[in-house]
C-alpha positions as CSV (number, residue, x, y, z in Angstrom):
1,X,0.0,0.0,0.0
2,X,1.2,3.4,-0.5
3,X,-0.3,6.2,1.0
4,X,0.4,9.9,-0.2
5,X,-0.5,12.8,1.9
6,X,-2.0,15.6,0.3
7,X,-2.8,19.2,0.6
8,X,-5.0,20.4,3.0
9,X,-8.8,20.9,2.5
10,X,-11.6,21.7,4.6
11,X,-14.4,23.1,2.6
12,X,-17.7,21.3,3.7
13,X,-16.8,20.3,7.0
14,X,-16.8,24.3,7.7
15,X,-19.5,24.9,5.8
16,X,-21.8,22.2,7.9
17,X,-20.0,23.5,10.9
18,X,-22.2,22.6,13.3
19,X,-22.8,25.8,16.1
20,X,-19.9,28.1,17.8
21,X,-20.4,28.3,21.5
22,X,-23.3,30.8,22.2
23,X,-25.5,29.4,19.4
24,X,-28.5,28.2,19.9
25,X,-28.8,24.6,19.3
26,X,-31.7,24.2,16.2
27,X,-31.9,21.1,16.0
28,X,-31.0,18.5,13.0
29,X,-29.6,19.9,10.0
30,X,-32.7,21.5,7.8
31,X,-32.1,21.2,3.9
32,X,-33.8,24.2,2.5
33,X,-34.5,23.1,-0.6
34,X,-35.9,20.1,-1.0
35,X,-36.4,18.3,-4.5
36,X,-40.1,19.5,-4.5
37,X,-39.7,23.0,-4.2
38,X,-36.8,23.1,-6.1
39,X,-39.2,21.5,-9.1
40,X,-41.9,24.2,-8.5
41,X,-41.3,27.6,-9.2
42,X,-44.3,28.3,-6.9
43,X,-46.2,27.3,-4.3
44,X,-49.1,29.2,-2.9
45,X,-51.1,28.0,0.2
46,X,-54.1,29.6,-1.3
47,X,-55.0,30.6,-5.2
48,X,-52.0,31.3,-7.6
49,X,-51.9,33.5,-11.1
50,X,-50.0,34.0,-13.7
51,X,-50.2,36.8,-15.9
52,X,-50.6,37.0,-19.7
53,X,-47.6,36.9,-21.9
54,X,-45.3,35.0,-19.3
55,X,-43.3,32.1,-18.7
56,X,-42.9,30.1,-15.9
57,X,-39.5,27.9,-15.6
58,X,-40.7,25.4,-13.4
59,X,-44.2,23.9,-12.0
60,X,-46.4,25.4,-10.6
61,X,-48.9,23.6,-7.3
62,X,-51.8,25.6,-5.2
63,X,-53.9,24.5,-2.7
64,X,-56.8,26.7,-4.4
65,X,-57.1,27.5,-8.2
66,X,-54.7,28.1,-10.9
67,X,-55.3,30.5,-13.2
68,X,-52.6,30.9,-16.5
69,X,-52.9,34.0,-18.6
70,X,-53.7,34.1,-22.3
71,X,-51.2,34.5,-24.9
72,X,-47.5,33.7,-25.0
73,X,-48.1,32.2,-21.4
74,X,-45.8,28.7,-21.1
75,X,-45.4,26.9,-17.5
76,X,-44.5,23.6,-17.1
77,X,-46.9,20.8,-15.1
78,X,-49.6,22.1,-12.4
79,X,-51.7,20.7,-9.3
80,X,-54.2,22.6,-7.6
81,X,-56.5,21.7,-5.1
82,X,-59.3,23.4,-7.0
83,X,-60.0,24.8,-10.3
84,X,-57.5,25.1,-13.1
85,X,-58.0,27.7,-16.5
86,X,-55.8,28.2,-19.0
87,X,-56.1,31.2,-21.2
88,X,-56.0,31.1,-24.8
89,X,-52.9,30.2,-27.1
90,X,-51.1,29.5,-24.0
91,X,-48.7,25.9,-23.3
92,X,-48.8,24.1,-20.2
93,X,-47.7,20.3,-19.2
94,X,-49.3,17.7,-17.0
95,X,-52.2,19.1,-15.3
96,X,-53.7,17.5,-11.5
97,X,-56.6,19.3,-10.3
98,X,-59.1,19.0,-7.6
99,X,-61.9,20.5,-9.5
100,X,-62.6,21.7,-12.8
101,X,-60.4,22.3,-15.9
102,X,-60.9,24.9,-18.3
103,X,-58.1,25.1,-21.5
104,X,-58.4,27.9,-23.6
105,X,-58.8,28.7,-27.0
106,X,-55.8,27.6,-29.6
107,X,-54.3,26.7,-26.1
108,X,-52.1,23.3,-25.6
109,X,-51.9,21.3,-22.2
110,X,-50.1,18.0,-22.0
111,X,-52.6,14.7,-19.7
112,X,-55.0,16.2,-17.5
113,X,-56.5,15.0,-14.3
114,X,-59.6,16.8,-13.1
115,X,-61.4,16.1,-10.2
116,X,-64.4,17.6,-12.2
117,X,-65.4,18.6,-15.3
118,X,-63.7,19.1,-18.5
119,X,-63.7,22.0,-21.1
120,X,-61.7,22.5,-24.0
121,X,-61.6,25.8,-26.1
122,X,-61.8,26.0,-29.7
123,X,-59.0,24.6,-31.4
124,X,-57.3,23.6,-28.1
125,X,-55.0,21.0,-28.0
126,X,-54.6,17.9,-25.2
127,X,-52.7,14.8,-25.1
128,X,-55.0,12.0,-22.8
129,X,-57.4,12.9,-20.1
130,X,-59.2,11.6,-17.6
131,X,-62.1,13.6,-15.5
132,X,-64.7,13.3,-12.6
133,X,-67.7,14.8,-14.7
134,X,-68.5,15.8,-18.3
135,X,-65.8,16.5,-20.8
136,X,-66.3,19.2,-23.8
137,X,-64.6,19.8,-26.8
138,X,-65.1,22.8,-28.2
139,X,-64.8,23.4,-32.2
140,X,-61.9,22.0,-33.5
141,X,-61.0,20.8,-30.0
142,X,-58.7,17.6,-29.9
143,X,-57.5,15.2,-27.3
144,X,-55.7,11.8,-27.8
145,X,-58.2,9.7,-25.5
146,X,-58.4,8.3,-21.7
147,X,-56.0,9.1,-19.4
148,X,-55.3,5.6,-17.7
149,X,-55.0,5.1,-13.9
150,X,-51.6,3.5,-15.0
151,X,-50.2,6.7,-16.5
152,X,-51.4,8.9,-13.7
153,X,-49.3,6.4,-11.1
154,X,-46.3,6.2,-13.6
155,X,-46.4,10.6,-13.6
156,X,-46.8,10.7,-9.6
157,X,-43.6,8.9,-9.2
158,X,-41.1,11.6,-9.7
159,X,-41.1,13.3,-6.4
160,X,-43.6,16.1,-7.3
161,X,-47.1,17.3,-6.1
162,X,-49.6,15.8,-7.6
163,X,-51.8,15.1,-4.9
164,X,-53.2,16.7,-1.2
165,X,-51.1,14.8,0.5
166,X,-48.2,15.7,-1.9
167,X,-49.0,18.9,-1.4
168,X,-49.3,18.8,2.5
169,X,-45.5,17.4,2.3
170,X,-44.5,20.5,0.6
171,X,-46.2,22.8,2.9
172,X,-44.2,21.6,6.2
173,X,-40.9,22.0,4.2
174,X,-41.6,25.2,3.6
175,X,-42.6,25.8,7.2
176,X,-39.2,23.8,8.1
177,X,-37.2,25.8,5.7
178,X,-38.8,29.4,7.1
179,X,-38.1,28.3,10.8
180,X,-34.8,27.2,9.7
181,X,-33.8,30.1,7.8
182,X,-34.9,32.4,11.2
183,X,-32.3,30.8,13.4
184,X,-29.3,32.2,10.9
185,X,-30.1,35.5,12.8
186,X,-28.3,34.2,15.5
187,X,-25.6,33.3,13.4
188,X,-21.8,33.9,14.5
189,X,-21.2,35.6,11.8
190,X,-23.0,38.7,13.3
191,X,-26.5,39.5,11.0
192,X,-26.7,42.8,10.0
193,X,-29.7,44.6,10.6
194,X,-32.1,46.3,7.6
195,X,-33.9,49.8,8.1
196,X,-37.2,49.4,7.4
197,X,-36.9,51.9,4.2
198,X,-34.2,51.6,2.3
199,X,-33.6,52.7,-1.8
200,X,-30.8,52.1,-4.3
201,X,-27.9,50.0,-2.4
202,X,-25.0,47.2,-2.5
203,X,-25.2,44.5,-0.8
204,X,-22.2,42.3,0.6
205,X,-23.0,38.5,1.0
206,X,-24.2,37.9,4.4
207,X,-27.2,37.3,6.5
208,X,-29.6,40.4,6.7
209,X,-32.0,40.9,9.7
210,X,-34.8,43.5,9.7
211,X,-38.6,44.0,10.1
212,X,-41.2,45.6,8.0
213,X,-39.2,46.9,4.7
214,X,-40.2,49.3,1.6
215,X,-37.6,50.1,-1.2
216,X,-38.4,53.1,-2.8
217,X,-39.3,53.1,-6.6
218,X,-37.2,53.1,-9.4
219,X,-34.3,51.8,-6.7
220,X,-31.5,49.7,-8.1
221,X,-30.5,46.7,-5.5
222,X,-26.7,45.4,-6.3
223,X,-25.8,42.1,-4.6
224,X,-22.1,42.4,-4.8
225,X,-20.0,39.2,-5.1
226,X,-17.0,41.1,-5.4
227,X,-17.5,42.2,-1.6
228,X,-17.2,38.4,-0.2
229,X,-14.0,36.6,0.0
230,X,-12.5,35.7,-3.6
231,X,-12.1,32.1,-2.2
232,X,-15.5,31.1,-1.4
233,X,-17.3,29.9,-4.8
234,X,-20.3,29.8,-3.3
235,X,-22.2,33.3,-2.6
236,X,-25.3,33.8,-0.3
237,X,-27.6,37.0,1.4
238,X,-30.7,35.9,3.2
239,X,-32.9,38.4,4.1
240,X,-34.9,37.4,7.4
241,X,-37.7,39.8,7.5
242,X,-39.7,39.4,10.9
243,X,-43.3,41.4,8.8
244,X,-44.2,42.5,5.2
245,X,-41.7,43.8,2.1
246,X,-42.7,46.2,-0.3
247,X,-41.1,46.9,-3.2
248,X,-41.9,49.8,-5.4
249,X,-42.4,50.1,-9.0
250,X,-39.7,49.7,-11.9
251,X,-37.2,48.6,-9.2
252,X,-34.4,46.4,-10.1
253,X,-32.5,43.5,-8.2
254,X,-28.9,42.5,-10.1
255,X,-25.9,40.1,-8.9
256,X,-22.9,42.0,-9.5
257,X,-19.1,40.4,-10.0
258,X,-20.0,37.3,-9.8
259,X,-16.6,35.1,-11.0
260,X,-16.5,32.5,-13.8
261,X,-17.6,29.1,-11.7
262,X,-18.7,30.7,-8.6
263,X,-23.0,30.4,-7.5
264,X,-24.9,33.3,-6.3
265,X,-28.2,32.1,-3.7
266,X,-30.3,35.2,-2.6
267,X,-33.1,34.3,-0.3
268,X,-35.8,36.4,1.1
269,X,-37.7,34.8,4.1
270,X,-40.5,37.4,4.8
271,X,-42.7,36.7,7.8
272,X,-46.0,38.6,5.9
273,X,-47.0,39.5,2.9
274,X,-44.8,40.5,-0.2
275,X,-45.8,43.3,-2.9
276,X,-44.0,44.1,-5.8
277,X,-44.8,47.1,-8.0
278,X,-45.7,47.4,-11.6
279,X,-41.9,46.9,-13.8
280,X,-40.4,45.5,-10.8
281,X,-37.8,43.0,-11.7
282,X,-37.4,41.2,-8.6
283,X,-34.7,38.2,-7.7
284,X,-33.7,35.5,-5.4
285,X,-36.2,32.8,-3.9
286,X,-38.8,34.0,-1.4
287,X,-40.7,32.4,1.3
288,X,-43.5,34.0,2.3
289,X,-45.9,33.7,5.5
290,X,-48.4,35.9,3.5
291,X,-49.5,36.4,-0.3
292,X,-47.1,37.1,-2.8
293,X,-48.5,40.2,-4.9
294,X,-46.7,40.9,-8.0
295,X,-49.2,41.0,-10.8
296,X,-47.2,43.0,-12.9
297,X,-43.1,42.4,-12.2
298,X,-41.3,39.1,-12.7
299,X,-39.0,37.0,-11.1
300,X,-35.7,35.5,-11.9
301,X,-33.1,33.3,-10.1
302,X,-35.4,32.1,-7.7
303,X,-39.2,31.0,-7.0
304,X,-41.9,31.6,-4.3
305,X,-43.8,29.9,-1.7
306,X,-45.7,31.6,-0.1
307,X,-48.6,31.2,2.8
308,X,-51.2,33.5,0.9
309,X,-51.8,33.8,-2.6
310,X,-49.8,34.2,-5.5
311,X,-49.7,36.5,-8.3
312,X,-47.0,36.8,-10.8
313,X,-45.4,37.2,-14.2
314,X,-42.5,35.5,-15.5
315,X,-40.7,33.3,-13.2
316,X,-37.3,32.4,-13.4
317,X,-37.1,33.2,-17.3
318,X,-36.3,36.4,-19.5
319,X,-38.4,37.4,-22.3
320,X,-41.8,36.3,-23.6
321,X,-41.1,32.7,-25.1
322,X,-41.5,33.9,-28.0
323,X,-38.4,32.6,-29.7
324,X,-40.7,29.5,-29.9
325,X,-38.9,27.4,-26.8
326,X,-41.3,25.7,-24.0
327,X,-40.1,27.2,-21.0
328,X,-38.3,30.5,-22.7
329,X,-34.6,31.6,-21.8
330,X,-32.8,31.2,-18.7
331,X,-32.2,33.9,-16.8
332,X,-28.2,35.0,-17.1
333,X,-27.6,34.6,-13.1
334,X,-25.5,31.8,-11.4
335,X,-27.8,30.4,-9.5
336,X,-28.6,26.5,-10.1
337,X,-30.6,23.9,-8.8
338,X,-27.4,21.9,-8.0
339,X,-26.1,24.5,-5.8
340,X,-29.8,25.6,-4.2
341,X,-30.3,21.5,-3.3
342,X,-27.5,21.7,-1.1
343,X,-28.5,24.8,1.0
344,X,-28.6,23.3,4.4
345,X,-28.8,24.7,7.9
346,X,-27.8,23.4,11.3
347,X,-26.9,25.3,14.5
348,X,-27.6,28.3,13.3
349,X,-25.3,28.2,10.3
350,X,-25.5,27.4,6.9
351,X,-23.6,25.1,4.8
352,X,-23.6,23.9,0.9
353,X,-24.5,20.0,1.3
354,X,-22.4,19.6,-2.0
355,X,-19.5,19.8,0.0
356,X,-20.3,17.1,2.3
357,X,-17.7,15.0,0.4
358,X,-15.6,16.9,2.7
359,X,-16.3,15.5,6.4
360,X,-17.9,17.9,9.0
361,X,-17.2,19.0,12.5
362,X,-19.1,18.3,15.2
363,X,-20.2,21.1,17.6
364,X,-18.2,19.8,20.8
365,X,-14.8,19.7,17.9
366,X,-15.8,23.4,17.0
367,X,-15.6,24.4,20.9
368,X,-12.7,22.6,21.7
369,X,-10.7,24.8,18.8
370,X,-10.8,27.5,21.6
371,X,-7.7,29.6,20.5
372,X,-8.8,28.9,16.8
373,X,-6.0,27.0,15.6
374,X,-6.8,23.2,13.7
375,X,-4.6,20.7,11.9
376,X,-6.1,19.2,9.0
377,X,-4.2,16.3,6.8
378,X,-5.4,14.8,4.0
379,X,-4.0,11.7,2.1
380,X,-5.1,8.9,-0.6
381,X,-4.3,5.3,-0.6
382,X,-3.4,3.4,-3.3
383,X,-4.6,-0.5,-2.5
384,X,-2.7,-2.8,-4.4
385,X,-4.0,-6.4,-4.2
386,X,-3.7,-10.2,-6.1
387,X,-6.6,-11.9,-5.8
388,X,-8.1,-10.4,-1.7
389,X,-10.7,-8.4,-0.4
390,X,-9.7,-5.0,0.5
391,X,-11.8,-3.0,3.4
392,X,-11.8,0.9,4.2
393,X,-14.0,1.6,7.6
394,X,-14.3,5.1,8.5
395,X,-16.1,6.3,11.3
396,X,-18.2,9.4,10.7
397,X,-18.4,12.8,12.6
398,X,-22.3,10.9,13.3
399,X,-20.9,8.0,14.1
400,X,-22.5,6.1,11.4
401,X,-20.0,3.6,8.9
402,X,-19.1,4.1,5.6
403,X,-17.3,1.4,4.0
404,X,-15.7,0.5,0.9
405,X,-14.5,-2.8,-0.6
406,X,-13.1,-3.8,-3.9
407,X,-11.8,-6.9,-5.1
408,X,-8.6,-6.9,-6.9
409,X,-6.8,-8.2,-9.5
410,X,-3.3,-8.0,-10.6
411,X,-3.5,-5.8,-13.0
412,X,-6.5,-3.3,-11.1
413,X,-5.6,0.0,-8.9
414,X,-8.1,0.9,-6.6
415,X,-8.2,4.2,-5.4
416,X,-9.5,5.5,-2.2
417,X,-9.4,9.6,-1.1
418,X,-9.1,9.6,2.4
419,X,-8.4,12.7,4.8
420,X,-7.5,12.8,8.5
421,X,-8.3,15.6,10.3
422,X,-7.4,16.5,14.1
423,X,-8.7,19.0,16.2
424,X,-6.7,19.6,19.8
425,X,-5.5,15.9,19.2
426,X,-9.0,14.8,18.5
427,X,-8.9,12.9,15.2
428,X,-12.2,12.7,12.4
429,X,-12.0,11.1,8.8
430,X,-14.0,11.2,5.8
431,X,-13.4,10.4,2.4
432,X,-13.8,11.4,-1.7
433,X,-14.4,9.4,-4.5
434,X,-11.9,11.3,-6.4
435,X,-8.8,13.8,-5.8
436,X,-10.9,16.3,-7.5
437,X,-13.6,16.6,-4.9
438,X,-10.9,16.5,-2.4
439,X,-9.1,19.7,-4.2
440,X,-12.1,21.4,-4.9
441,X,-12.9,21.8,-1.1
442,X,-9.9,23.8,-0.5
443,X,-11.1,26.9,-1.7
444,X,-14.6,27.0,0.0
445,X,-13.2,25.4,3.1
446,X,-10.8,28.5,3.6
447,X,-13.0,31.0,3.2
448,X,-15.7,29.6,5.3
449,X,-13.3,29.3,8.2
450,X,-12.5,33.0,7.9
451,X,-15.7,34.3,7.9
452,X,-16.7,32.2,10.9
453,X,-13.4,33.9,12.6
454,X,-11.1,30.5,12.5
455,X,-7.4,30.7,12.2
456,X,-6.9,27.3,10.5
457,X,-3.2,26.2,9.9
458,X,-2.4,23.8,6.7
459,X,-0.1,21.7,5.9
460,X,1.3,20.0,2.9
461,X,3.5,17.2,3.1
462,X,4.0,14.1,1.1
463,X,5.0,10.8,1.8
464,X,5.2,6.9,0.3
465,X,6.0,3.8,1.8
C-alpha cells in the first residue's frame, strides 16, 4: 500500500459546521430546498396566477385554483387543489386538479386530471385525459383519449405534487425551511440589521435581519459578489424579514461580480406578505408567511412559496417565449438547482451540502478549537492487491459507517481519497471518491473558516511507503 499525503482541504466540513459556542442549538440539520420546491417555481397556500404573456421555468402547485394567462403564457406541469383555466394560445404540461379544468382557446396542455369537469376551447389542443364529470370539446378541439390510472401512477412517481397529501408534504418544508432560515439570525457571523426603508444600495453576501421593509421606486439593488472573500465559490444573502416587504415600482434587483464558476443564492424569508410594483424586476427565492403580490413584475433566479396567494409574471425566465422554446430563456444569473439543493442549515449556520464529500465538524470539535487553531491532513491510498478483499472503515463525525470494498486483481488500482483531520488531538475522517472533490474543497473550506473567525493552519507534506 502506498499512501500519499495531500494538501489540506476543509471546505464542507466548515461549511456544515455545526454551532460556535453561544449558538442556539436548532436542532438536525434542515435542507432548504428540497427536491419539491426546487421542481416548482411556486407554491401558494391559497390561489395562484400567472399573468398573460409570461413564462414560468418550473411547475407550478396551489392549494386553491390556478389561473394561466392568455397569450404567450408557457409553465411547465400544475396541481391545484381546485380549479385550473388556462387562457387562450397558452402551453402548459401535466395538469392534476381538484376540481374543474378549463383550456383555452388555440391553447395546448399536456394529460389532464380533473377532479371535475372538462372543457376544452376551440381549437385547443390535449394529449390523454381523464375527469370526474362531463368533458367538452369545443370546435376543433382535440385530445388523444383516456388518461389511464396507470399513466397517472407512472407521472406521480417523480417526487412532485400531484396530490393533497403531496401537497401537504410540501407545505411543512416550507414551514421547516422558514423556521430554519430564522435561526441564521443568531448566526456567529453577526446579522446585519435592515432599516425598514431603504432605496438604491450594495449589498455584501451575508445574513440580513430587519422587520417591516419598503424600497423606494425606481431603486437599483446590487448584490455584490465582489465584496465576499474571492475564495468562497459559493455566494449567499438571506434576508430574514420578521413582517411585510414592499417593493416599489420599476425597481431592479442584479448580482454583480459574480466570477466565472462561482454560484450566487439570494433568499428572502419574509414573515407577511410580499408586494411588488408594476416593472419590478425582482430576484432570489422567497418564502413568504403571507400572499405574494406581483401581478405585474417578474422573477428570476429564484421562486416563491408563499402562505397566501400568489400572483406573478415570468418566473425564473427572461423574455416572452416567444423565440418559440417551451419554457423561454434562462435567466443570465448563477444560480442553479445543484447549488440551491445543497442549502442546508444546522446550528444556526448554513452550509452547501455539495461539499459534504468533505467531512464535518461536530459542535463539541468546534468548541474545543478554543484559540482557533486546527490541523487538518489529507491523504489517498493506493490498495494494491492479487486476488483479496480489500476494506476501508471510516467512522463518521455521526458516528454512522461508511465502507468501501473492492476486489482486486493484478493488473486493477483501486483508489481510495481519504483525509484525517485533528482538532486539539482529536482525530475525524471522511473520504472522496476522487482527488478532484478532495481539491475542490480547498477553496470553499478556507473561506468559510475565515468568515466564521477560525485561524486554521495547513499543511502540505508528502510521503510513500
Amino acid at each position: 500500500m502506498k499512501n500519499v499525503l495531500l494538501k489540506t482541504c476543509l471546505t464542507g466540513l466548515a461549511l456544515s459546521v455545526a454551532g460556535l459556542a453561544n449558538a442556539q442549538d436548532a436542532g438536525d440539520p434542515v435542507k432548504i430546498f428540497t427536491p419539491q420546491l426546487i421542481s416548482h417555481a411556486a407554491i401558494s397556500g391559497a390561489a395562484l396566477s400567472i399573468s398573460a404573456d409570461s413564462v414560468v421555468d418550473g411547475d407550478l402547485a396551489a392549494k386553491a385554483a390556478i389561473a394561466i394567462g392568455a397569450g404567450k403564457s408557457q409553465t411547465q406541469e400544475i396541481y391545484a387543489g381546485a380549479a385550473v383555466a388556462t387562457g387562450a394560445l397558452s402551453r402548459v404540461k401535466h395538469i392534476f386538479s381538484g376540481a374543474a379544468t378549463a383550456i383555452g382557446a388555440g391553447a395546448h396542455a399536456q394529460n389532464i386530471a380533473a377532479g371535475a369537469a372538462i372543457t376544452l376551447g376551440a381549437g385547443a389542443d390535449v394529449n390523454k385525459i381523464v375527469a370526474r364529470a362531463a368533458i367538452t370539446l369545443g370546435a376543433g378541439a382535440t385530445n388523444e383519449g383516456i388518461l389511464t390510472e396507470e399513466i397517472i401512477a407512472q407521472s406521480a412517481a417523480d417526487g412532485k405534487i400531484r396530490n393533497f397529501d403531496d401537497m401537504v408534504l410540501a407545505t411543512k418544508a416550507i414551514e421547516h425551511a422558514q423556521r430554519a432560515l430564522t435561526t441564521l439570525n443568531s448566526s456567529v457571523t453577526y446579522p446585519k440589521s435592515l432599516y425598514t426603508t431603504m432605496g438604491s444600495d450594495i449589498l455584501a453576501p451575508g445574513i440580513y435581519t430587519g422587520s417591516a421593509l419598503s424600497i423606494a421606486a425606481n431603486s437599483t439593488i446590487y448584490f455584490d459578489a465582489g465584496q465576499g472573500d474571492d475564495k468562497d465559490k459559493n455566494h449567499v444573502w438571506v434576508i430574514n424579514l420578521s413582517e411585510a416587504l414592499t417593493v416599489g415600482a420599476d425597481t431592479q434587483f442584479k448580482i454583480e461580480n459574480l466570477a466565472e464558476g462561482h454560484t450566487a443564492n439570494v433568499i428572502w424569508n419574509v414573515g407577511a406578505a410580499v408586494t411588488l410594483g408594476a416593472g419590478t424586476q425582482f430576484l432570489g427565492t422567497t418564502f413568504a408567511g403571507g400572499a405574494f403580490n406581483a401581478a405585474t413584475s417578474n422573477v428570476s433566479c429564484g421562486n416563491i412559496y408563499a402562505g397566501g396567494a400568489v400572483s406573478v409574471g415570468s418566473i425564473g425566465t427572461v423574455g416572452d417565449g416567444s423565440n418559440g422554446t417551451t419554457t423561454g430563456e434562462p435567466v443570465a444569473c448563477n444560480t442553479n438547482a445543484q447549488s440551491s439543493a445543497d442549502f442546508t442549515i444546522a446550528d444556526n449556520e448554513y452550509s452547501f451540502a455539495a461539499n459534504s464529500q468533505c467531512s464535518v465538524w461536530t459542535k463539541e470539535m468546534i468548541q474545543q478549537i478554543g484559540a482557533t487553531s486546527a490541523q487538518i491532513y489529507h491523504y489517498y491510498d493506493y490498495n494494491y492487491g492479487v486476488g483479496k478483499n480489500d476494506y476501508f472503515h471510516i467512522k463518521s463525525d455521526y458516528g454512522s459507517m461508511m465502507t468501501k470494498s473492492s476486489n482486486l486483481r493484478g493488473d486493477e488500482l483501486n483508489m481510495m481519497y481519504i483525509y484525517r483531520g485533528t482538532i486539539d488531538g482529536k482525530i475525524y475522517y471522511g473520504f472522496f471518491d476522487s482527488q478532484e472533490e478532495l481539491l475542490n474543497c480547498e477553496a470553499t473550506l478556507i473561506a468559510e473558516a475565515k468568515r466564521r473567525g477560525l485561524k486554521p493552519s495547513f499543511h502540505s507534506n508528502y510521503y510513500y511507503y
